[in-house]
C-alpha positions as CSV (number, residue, x, y, z in Angstrom):
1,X,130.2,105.5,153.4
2,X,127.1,103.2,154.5
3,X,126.9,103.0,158.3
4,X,123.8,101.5,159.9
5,X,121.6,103.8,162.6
6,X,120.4,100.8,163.7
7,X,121.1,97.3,163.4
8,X,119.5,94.7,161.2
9,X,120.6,92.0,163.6
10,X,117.4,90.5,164.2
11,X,117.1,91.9,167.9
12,X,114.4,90.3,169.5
13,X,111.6,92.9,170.3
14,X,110.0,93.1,173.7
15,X,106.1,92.7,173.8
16,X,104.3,96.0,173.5
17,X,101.5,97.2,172.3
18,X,101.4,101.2,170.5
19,X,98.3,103.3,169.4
20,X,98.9,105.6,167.4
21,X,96.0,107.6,166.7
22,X,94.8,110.4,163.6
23,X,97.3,108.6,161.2
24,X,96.1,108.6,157.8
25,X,97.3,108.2,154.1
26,X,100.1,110.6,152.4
27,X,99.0,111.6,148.5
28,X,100.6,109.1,146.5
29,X,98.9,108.1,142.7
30,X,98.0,104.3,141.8
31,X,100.6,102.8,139.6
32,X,98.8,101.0,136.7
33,X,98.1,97.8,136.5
34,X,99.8,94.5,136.7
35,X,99.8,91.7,134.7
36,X,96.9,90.1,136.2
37,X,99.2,87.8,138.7
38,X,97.1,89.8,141.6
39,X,94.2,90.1,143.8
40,X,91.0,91.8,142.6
41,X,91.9,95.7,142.4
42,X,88.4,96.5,144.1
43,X,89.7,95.6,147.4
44,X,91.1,98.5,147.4
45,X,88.8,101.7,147.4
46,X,88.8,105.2,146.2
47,X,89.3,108.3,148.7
48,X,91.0,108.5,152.1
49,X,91.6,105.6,154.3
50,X,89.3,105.4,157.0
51,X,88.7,103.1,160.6
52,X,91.3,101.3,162.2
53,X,94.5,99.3,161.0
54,X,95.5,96.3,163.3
55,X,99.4,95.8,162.9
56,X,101.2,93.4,163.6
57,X,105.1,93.7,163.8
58,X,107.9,91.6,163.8
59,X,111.3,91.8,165.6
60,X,112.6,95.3,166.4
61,X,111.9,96.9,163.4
62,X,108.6,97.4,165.1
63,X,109.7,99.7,167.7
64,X,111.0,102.4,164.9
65,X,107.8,101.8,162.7
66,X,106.0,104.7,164.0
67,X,108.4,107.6,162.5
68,X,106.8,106.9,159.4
69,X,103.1,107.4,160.8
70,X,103.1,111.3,160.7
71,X,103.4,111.6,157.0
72,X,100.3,109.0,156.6
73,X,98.1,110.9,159.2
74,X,99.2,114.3,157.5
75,X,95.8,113.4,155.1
76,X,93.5,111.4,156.9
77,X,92.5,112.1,160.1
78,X,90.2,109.5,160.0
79,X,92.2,106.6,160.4
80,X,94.0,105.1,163.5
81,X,96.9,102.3,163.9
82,X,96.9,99.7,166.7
83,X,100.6,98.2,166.3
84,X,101.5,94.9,168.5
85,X,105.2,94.1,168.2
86,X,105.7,91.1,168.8
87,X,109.3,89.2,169.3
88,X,110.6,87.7,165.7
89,X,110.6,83.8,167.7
90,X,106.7,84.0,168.6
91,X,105.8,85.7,165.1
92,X,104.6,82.9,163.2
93,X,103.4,80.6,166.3
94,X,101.4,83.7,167.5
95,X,100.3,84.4,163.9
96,X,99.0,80.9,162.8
97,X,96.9,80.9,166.5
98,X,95.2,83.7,165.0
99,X,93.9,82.4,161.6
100,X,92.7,79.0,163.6
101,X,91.0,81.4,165.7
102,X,89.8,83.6,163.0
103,X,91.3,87.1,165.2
104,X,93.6,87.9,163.0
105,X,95.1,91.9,161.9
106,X,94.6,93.8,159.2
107,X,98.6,94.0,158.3
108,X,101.5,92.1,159.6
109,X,105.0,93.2,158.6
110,X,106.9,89.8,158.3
111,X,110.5,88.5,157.8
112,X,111.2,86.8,154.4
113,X,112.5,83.7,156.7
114,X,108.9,83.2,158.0
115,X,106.6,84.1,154.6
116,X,106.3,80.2,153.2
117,X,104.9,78.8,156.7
118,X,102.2,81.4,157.2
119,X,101.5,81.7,153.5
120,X,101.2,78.2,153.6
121,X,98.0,78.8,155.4
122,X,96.2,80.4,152.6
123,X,94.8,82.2,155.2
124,X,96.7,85.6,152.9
125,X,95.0,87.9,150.3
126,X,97.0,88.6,147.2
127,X,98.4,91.7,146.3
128,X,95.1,93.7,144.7
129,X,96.5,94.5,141.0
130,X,97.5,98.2,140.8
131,X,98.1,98.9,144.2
132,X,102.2,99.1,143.4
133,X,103.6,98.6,140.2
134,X,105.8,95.0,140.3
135,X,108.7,96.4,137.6
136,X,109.3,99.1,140.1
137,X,110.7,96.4,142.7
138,X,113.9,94.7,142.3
139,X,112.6,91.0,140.5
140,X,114.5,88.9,143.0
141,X,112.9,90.6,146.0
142,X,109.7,90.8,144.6
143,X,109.5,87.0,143.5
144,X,110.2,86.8,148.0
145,X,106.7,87.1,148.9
146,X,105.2,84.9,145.2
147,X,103.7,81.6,145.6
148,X,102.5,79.7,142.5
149,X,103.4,83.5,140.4
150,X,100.9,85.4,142.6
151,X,102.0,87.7,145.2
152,X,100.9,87.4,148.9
153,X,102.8,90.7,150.1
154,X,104.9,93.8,148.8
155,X,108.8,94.0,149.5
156,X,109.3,96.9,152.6
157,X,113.2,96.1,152.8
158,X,115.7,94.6,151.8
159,X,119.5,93.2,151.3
160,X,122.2,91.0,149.7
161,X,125.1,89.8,151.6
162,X,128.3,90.7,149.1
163,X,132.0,89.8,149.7
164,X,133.4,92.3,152.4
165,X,137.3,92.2,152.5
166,X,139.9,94.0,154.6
167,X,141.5,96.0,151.6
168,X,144.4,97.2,153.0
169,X,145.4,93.5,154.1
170,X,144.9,92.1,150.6
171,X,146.9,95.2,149.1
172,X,149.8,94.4,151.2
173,X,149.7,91.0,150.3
174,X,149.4,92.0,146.4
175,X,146.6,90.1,145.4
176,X,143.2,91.7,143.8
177,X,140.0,91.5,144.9
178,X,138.3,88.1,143.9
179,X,136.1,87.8,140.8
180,X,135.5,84.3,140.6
181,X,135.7,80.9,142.5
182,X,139.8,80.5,141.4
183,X,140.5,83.8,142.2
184,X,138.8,83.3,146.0
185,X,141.3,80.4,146.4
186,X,143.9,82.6,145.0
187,X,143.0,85.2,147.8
188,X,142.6,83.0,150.6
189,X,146.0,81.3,150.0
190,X,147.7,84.5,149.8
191,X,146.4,85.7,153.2
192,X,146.9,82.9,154.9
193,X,150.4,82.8,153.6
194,X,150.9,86.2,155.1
195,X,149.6,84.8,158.4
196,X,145.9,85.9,158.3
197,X,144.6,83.0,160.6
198,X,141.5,83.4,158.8
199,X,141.8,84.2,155.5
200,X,137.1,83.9,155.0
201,X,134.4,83.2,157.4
202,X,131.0,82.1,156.0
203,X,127.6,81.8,157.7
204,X,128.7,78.1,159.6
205,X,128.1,78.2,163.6
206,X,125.7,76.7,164.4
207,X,125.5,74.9,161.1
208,X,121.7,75.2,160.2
209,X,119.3,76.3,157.4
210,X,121.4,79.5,157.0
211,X,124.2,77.8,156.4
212,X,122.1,76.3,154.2
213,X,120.6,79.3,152.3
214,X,124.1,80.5,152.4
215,X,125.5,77.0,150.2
216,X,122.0,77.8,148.1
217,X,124.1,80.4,146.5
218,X,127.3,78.6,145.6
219,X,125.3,76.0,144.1
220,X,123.5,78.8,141.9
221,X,126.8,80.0,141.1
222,X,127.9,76.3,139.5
223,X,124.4,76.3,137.8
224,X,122.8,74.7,140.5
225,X,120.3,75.3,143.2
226,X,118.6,73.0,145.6
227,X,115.0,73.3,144.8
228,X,113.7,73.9,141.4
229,X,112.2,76.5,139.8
230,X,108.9,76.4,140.6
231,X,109.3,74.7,144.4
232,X,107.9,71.7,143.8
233,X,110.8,69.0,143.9
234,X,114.3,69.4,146.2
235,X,117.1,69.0,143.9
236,X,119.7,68.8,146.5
237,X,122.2,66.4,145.4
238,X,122.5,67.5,141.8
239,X,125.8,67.5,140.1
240,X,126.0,70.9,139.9
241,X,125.7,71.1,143.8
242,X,127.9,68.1,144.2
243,X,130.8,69.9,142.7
244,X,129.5,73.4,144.5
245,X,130.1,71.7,148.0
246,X,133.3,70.0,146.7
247,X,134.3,73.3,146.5
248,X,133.1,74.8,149.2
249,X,134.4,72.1,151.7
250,X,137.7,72.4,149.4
251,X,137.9,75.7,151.5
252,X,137.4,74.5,154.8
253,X,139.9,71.7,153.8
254,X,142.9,73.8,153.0
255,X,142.0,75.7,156.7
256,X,141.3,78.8,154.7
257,X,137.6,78.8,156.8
258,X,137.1,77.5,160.1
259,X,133.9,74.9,161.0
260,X,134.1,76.4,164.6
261,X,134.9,80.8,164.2
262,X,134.7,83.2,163.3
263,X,130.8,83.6,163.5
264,X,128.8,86.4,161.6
265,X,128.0,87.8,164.9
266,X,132.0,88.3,166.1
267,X,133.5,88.6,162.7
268,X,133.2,92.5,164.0
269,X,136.7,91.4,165.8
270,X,138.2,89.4,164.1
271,X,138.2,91.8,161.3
272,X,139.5,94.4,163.0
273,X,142.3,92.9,164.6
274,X,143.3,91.7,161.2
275,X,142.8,87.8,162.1
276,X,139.9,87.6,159.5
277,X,140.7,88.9,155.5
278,X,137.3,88.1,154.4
279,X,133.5,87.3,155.0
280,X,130.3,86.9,153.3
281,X,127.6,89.2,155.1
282,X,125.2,91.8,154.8
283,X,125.3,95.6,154.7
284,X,124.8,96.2,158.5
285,X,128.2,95.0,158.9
286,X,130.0,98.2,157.8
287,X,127.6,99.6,160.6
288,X,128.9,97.6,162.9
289,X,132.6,98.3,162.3
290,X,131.8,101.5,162.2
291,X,130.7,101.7,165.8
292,X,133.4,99.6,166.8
293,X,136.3,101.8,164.6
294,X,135.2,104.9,163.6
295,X,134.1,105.7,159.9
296,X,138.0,106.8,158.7
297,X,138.9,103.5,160.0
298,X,136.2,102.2,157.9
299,X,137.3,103.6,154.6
300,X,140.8,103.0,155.3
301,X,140.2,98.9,155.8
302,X,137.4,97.4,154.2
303,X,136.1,97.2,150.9
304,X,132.9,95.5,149.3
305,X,132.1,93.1,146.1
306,X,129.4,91.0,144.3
307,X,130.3,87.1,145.2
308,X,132.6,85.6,143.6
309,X,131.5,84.2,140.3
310,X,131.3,80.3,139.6
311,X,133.4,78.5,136.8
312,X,131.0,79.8,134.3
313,X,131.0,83.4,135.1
314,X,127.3,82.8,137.0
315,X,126.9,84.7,140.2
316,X,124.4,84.6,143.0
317,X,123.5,86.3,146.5
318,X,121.8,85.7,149.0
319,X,119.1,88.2,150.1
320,X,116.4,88.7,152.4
321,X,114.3,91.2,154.2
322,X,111.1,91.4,155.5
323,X,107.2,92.2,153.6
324,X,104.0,93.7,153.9
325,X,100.8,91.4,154.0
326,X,97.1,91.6,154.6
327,X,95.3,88.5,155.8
328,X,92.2,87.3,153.9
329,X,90.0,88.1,156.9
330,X,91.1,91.5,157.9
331,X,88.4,93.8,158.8
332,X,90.2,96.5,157.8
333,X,92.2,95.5,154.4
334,X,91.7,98.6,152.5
335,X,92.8,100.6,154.6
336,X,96.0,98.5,155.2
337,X,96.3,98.5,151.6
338,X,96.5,102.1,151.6
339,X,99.1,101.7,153.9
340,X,101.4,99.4,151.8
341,X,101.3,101.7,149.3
342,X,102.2,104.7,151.1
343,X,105.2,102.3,152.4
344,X,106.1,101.7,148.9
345,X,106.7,105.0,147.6
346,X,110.6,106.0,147.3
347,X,110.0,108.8,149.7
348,X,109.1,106.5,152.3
349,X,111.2,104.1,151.7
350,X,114.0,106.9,152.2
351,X,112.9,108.3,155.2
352,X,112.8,104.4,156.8
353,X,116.7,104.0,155.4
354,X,117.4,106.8,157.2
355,X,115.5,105.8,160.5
356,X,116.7,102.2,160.6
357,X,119.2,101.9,157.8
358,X,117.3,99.1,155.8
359,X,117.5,99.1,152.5
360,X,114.8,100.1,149.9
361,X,113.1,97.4,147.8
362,X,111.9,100.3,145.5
363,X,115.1,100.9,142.6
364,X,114.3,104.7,141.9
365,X,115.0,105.2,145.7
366,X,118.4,103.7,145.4
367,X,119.4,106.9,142.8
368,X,118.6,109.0,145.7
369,X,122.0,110.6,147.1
370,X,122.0,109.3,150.5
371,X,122.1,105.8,149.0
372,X,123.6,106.5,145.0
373,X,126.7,108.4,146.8
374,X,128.0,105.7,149.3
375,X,130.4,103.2,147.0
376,X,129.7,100.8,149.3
377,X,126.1,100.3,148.4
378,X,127.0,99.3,144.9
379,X,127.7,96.2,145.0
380,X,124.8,96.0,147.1
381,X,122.5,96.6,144.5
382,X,124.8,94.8,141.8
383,X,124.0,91.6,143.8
384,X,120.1,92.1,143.8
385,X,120.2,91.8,140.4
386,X,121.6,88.1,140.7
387,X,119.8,87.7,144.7
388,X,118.8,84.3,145.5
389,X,116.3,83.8,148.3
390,X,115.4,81.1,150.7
391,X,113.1,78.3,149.1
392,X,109.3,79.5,149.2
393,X,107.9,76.6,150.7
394,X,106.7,75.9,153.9
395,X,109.1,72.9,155.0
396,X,112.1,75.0,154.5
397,X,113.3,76.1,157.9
398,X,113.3,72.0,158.8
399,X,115.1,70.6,155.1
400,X,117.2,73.7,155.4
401,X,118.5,72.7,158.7
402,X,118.8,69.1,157.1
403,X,121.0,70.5,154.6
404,X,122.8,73.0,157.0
405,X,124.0,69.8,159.5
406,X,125.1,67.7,156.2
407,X,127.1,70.5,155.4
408,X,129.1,70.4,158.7
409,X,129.9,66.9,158.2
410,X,131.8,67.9,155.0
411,X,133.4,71.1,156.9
412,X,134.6,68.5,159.3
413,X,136.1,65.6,156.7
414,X,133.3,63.1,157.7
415,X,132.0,62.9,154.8
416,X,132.2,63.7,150.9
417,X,130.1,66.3,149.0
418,X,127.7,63.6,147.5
419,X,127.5,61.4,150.7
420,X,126.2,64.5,152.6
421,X,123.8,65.8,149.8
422,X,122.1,62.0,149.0
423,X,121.4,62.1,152.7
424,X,119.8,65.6,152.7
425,X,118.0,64.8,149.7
426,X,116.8,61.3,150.8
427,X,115.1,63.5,154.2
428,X,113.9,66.1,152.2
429,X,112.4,63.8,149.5
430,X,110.6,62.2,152.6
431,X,109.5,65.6,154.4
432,X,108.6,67.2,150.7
433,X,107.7,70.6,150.0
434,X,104.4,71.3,152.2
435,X,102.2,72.4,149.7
């Protein structure tokens, strides 16, 4: 059973700066070449890694990054890694100063959420072809860090947020597990005609561009999605989304989801005290009622799905996580190339899943016991397959919360599906894409 040793919560990390001397590159072979979608493959050199790696970090991932340095110096003596962590708010603000001041590191590790601003900058060197091989990734994560079908950085982790039910509350109730959008309805009615008070929770308080990203995925699900496919026009107020957020305020209509609670944050209780059937989240939530329960509580309660299809049998899920890049002007790129690659390999991927519990972007390191065991990862990695990410543009975190307070109006009965969508569409038609 999948419990998180620490929590992906986005904790804000405090300020500090770590040296970490003598670190250098584990043996790991090249894998061969891409498909020409990549930087130059001379940027990265022959032999050992050598000088010193600038890294910047952000959020608290930072603070557990250094567990995997002893491995890397195990070869190379000749290397050394100045890491700054720096708080997940300031990340892009702190990073952009740097490329107008031309100080910038030799490797940032960055959240998915902040990739289209900063690559928006051009200011990033493209993955050199060969370093990784891109059919080893999962496609949805690796397209994460593309812009224009070349990559900017390499997928470090990774999730999907699946459909996480209380199973013994749906069992009592005699209805399955939903498949599909009818049989969702058909869940939440049955809960909530057994008293549940909260039969789902999505991601809605505060409504903003999560809530957005979140809707992204219905709207994929009903054939939709609201940019197109290669980020340059929003498509918000299609048909296919139209009827996506018909249904999806259907749901908050027939009070089977609150506009106001359960958030993602305390769904923790509401689940547990049986006040809250379903919810649309991420792995680290099983980590979190975990340490609020106890792991037999855990396998007793709760059990884990792909979203529910749309009318058509399409599904969709959001994911995120957080990637590797090298700026352009790093004094030191090859050797933070090295170090990518040594991040990339299933065996380091591994040990970090079992330092901070995230997820590996890598697909042979998900047949590794430790992950391949735990039932509750498997519909983990089914929804990969079908993820959906945030819009890779740079004008996303302000359309997306745009979109996210449109949404609430139709949560709330002030307005229809279309109303809200033509007036999301008309702002993002006006702020456009950024590029």
């Amino acid at each position: 059973m999948f419990t998180k040793k620490k929590r992906l919560s986005r904790a804000l990390g405090v300020g500090a700066v770590v040296a970490i001397t003598a670190l250098t590159l584990a043996a790991c072979g090249r894998a061969e070449d891409g498909d020409g979608a990549q930087g130059d493959a001379s940027a990265v050199s022959d032999g050992p890694a050598t000088g010193t790696i600038e890294l910047w970090a952000a959020g608290a991932e930072g603070e557990e990054l250094p567990v995997l340095f002893e491995q890397f110096a195990a070869d190379n003596p000749d290397v050394e890694i100045n890491m700054t962590q720096i708080p997940e708010q300031d990340f892009v603000t702190k990073m952009t100063a740097a490329i107008a001041a031309g100080s910038v590191p030799d490797l940032i590790y960055v959240f998915a959420e902040h990739q289209p601003a900063l690559f928006a900058t051009g200011a990033f060197a493209p993955v050199p072809e060969g370093l990784v091989e891109e059919d080893d990734f999962f496609e949805s994560v690796w397209k994460t860090a593309e812009v224009d079908d070349v990559a900017y950085g390499v997928p470090w982790f990774t999730y999907a947020r699946v459909f996480q039910y209380r199973v013994d509350l749906a069992e009592a109730a005699g209805v399955e597990a939903p498949q599909n959008w009818d049989e969702l309805r058909e869940f939440a009615q049955t809960l909530k005609d057994t008293g549940v008070d909260f039969p789902l929770a999505f991601y809605v308080v505060p409504f903003d561009e999560y809530t957005a990203a979140q809707f992204d995925t219905f709207a994929h699900q009903n054939g939709g999605g609201i940019i197109n496919d290669d980020n340059t026009e929003w498509t918000i107020n299609s048909p296919e989304n139209v009827e996506a957020l018909e249904f999806y305020g259907s749901l908050f209509a027939d009070g089977f989801v609150s506009p106001d609670a359960p958030t993602s944050v305390d769904s923790v209780g509401y689940l547990t005290d049986g006040r809250l059937a379903g919810v649309l989240n991420g792995p680290w939530l099983r980590g979190w009622l975990a340490d609020a329960n106890g792991e037999e509580w855990l396998d007793e309660h709760m059990a884990a799905l792909v979203p529910p299809a749309g009318p058509d049998g399409e599904r969709a899920a959001s994911i995120g996580g957080g990637n590797w890049a090298v700026p352009e002007e790093a004094e030191n790129a090859d050797a933070a190339w090295k170090f990518v690659r040594y991040a990339s390999e299933p065996e380091t991927q591994l040990a970090w899943f079992e330092s901070m519990g995230n997820l590996p972007t890598v697909k042979s390191a998900w047949d590794d016991p430790a992950i391949a065991d735990d039932e509750a990862l498997a519909a983990v990695r089914e929804a990969m397959e079908d993820g959906v990410s945030i819009p890779a543009v740079p004008t996303w975190n302000q359309v997306g919360k745009i979109l996210g307070e449109q949404i609430e109006r139709v949560a709330r009965g002030t307005a229809t599906a279309q109303e809200a969508l033509d007036a999301a569409q008309a702002e993002a038609e006006s702020i456009g894409v950024g590029k």
